[in-house]
Backbone bond lengths (Angstrom), bond angles and torsions (degrees), N, CA, C in turn:
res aa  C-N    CA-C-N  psi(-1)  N-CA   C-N-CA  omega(-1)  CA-C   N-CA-C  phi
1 X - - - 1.441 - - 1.533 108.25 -
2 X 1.327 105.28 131.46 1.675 113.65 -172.49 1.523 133.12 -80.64
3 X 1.118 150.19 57.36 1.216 122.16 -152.05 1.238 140.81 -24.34
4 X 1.386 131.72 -21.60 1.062 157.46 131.37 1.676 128.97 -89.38
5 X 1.277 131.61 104.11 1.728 116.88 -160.49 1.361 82.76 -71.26
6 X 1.873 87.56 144.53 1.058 106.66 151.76 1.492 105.51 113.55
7 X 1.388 107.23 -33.07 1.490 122.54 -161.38 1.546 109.64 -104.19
8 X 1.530 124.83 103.96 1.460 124.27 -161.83 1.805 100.43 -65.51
9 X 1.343 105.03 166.33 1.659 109.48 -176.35 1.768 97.68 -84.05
10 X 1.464 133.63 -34.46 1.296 160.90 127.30 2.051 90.06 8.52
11 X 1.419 79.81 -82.12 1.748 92.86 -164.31 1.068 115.17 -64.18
12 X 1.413 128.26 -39.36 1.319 151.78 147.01 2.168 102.77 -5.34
13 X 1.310 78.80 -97.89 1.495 106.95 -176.49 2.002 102.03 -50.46
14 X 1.078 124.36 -65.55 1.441 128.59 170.76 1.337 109.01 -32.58
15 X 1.414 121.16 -42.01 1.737 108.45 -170.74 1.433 92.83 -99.43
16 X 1.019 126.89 -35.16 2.113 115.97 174.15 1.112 99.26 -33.52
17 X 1.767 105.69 -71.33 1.634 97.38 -172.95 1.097 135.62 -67.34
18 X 0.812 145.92 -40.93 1.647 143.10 124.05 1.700 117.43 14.60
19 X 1.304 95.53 -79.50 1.664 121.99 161.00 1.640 101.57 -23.48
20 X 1.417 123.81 -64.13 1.564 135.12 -158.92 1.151 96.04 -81.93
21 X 1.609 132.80 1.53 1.400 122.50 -166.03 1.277 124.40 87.44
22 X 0.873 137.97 12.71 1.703 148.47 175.37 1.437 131.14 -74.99
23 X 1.294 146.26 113.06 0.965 121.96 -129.20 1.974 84.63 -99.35
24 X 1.496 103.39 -178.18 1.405 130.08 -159.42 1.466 100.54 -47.21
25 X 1.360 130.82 -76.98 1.326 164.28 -140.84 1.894 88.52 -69.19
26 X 1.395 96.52 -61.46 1.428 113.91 -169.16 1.742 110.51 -56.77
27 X 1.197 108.63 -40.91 1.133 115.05 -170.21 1.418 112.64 -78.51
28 X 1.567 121.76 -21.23 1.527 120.83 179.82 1.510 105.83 -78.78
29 X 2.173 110.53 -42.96 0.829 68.93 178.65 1.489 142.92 -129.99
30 X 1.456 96.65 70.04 1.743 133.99 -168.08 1.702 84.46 -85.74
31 X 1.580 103.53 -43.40 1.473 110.04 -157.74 1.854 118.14 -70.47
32 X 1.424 104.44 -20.95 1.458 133.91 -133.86 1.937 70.78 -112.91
33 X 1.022 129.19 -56.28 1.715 136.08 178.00 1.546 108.01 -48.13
34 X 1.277 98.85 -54.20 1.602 100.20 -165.90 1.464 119.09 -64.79
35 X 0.928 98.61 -32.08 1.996 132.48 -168.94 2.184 95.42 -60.33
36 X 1.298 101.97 -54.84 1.366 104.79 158.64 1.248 130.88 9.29
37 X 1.443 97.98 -95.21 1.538 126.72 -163.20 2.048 90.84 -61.13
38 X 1.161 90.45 -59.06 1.935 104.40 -174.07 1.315 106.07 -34.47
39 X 1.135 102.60 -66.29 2.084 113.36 -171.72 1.430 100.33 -60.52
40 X 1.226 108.53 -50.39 1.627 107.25 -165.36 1.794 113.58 -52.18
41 X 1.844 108.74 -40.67 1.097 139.34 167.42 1.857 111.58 -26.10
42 X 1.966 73.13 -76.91 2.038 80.70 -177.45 1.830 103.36 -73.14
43 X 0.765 125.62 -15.82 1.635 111.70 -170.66 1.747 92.95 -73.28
44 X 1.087 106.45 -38.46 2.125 108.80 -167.85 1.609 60.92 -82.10
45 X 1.254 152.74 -133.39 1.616 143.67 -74.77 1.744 92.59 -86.44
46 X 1.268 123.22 -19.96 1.653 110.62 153.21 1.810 131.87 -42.44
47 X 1.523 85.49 -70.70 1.591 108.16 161.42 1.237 102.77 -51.67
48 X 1.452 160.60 -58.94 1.586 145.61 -165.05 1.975 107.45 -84.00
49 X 1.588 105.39 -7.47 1.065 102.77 161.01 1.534 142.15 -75.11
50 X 1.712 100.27 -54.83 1.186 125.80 160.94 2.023 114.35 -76.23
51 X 0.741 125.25 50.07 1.258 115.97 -165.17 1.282 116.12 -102.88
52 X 1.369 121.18 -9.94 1.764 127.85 163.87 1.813 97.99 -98.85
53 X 1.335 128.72 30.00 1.390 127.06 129.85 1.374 129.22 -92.52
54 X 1.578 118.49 -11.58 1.287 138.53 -174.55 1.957 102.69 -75.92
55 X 1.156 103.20 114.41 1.554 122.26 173.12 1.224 138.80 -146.80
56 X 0.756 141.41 -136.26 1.934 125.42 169.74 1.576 107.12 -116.19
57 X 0.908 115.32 15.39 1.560 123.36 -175.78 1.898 82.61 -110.99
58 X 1.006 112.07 -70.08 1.802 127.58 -155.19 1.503 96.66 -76.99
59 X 1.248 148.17 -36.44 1.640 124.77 -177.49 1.253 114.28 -95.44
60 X 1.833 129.14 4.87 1.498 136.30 136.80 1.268 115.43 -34.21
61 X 1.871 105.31 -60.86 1.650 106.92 -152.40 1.425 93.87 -97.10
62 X 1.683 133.08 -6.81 1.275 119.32 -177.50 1.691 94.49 -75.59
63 X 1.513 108.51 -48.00 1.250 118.18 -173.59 1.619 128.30 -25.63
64 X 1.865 85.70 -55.22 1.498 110.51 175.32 1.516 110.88 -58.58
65 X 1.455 116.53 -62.08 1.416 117.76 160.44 1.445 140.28 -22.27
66 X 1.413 109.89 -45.74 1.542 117.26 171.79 1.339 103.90 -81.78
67 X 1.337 139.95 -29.33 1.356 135.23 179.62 1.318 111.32 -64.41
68 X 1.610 129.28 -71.32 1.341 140.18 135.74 1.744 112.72 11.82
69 X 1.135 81.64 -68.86 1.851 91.86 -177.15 1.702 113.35 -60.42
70 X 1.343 102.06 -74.00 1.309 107.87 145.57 1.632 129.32 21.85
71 X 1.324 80.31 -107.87 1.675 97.65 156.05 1.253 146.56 -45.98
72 X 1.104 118.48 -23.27 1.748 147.46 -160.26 1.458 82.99 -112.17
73 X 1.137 122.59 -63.30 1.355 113.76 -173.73 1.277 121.81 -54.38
74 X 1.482 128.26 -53.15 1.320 134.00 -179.93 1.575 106.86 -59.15
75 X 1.326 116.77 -30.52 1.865 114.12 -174.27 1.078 96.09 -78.07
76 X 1.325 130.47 -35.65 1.677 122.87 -165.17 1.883 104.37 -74.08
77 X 1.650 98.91 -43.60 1.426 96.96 165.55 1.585 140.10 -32.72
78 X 1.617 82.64 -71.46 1.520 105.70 155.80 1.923 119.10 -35.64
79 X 0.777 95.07 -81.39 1.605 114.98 173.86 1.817 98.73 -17.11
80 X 1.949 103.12 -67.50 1.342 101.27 -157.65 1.626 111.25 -73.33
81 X 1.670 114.61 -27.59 1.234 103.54 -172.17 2.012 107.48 -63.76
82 X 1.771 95.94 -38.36 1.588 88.83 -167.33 1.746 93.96 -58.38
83 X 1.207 138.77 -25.84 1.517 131.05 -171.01 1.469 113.61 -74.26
84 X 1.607 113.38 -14.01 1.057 110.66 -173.72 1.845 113.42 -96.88
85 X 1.673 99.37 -10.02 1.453 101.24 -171.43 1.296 110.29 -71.74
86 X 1.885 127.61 -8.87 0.948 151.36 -179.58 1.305 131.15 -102.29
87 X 1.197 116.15 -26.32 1.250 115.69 -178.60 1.783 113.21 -158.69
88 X 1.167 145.84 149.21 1.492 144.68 -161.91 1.518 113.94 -96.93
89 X 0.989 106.47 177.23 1.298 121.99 172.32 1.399 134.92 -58.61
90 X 1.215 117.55 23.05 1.673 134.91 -164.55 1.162 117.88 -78.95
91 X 1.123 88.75 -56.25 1.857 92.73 178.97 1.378 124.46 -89.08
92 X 1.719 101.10 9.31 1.444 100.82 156.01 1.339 142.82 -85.81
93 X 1.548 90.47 -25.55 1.476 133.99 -164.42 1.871 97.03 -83.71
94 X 1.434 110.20 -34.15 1.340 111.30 157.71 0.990 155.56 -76.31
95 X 1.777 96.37 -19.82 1.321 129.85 173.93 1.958 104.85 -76.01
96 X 1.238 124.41 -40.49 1.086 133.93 -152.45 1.719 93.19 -89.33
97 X 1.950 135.95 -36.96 1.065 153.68 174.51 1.843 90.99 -54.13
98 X 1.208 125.55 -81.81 1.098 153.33 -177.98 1.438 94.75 -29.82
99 X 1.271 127.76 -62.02 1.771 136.84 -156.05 1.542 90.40 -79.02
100 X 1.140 113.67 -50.39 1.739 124.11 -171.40 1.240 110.95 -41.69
101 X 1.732 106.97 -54.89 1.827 120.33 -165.06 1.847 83.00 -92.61
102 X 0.949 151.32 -31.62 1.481 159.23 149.34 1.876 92.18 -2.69
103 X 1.345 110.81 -92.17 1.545 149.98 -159.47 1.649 82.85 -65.10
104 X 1.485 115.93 -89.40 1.784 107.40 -162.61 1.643 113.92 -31.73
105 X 2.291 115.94 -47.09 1.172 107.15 178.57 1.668 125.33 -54.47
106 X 1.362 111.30 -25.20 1.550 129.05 -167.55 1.273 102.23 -86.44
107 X 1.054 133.76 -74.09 1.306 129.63 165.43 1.520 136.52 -38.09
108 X 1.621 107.97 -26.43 1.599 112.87 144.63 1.514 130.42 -46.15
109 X 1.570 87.17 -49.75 1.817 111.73 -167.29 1.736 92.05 -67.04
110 X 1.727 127.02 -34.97 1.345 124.61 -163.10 1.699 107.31 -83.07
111 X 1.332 114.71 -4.65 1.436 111.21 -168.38 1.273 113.63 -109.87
């Protein structure tokens, strides 16, 4: 849930710092820290939700799942900061303009 729809907590935090003067790299990953505590949050209040699905069949493949993730996550991390020591946020910021007027035109056409 967004504080603003529409507006990631990610993007949020990335353009503050920015905003304060912070440079590119620094600011993702100020953003990439905070995010932490949050995910970690809903994954435990998931798990204490669903917890009479939890059995010896189901905390194998969840197991496998968070590892998986895990991993994928940290390379993709990796990946974006070295992409960011090079080049900015532009073509995200265009990508996200683009997706925006994307969805409002489609969703006209759906109503």
């Amino acid at each position: 849930m967004a504080l603003i729809p529409g507006v990631s907590r990610s993007a949020a935090t990335i353009v503050t710092a920015r905003f304060l003067g912070k440079d590119t790299k620094s600011s993702a990953e100020f953003s990439f820290f905070l995010a932490v505590p949050v995910l970690l949050a809903a994954g435990i209040y998931k798990l204490i939700k669903h917890r009479s699905i939890l059995n010896e069949v189901t905390i194998p493949i969840l197991a496998f799942g968070f590892l998986i993730s895990f991993l994928l996550c940290t390379l993709v991390i990796r990946l974006f900061l070295r992409y960011l020591q090079k080049h900015s946020f532009g073509v995200f910021g265009i990508y996200r303009i683009l997706l925006g007027v994307g969805v409002l035109v489609f969703t006209k056409f759906i109503r």
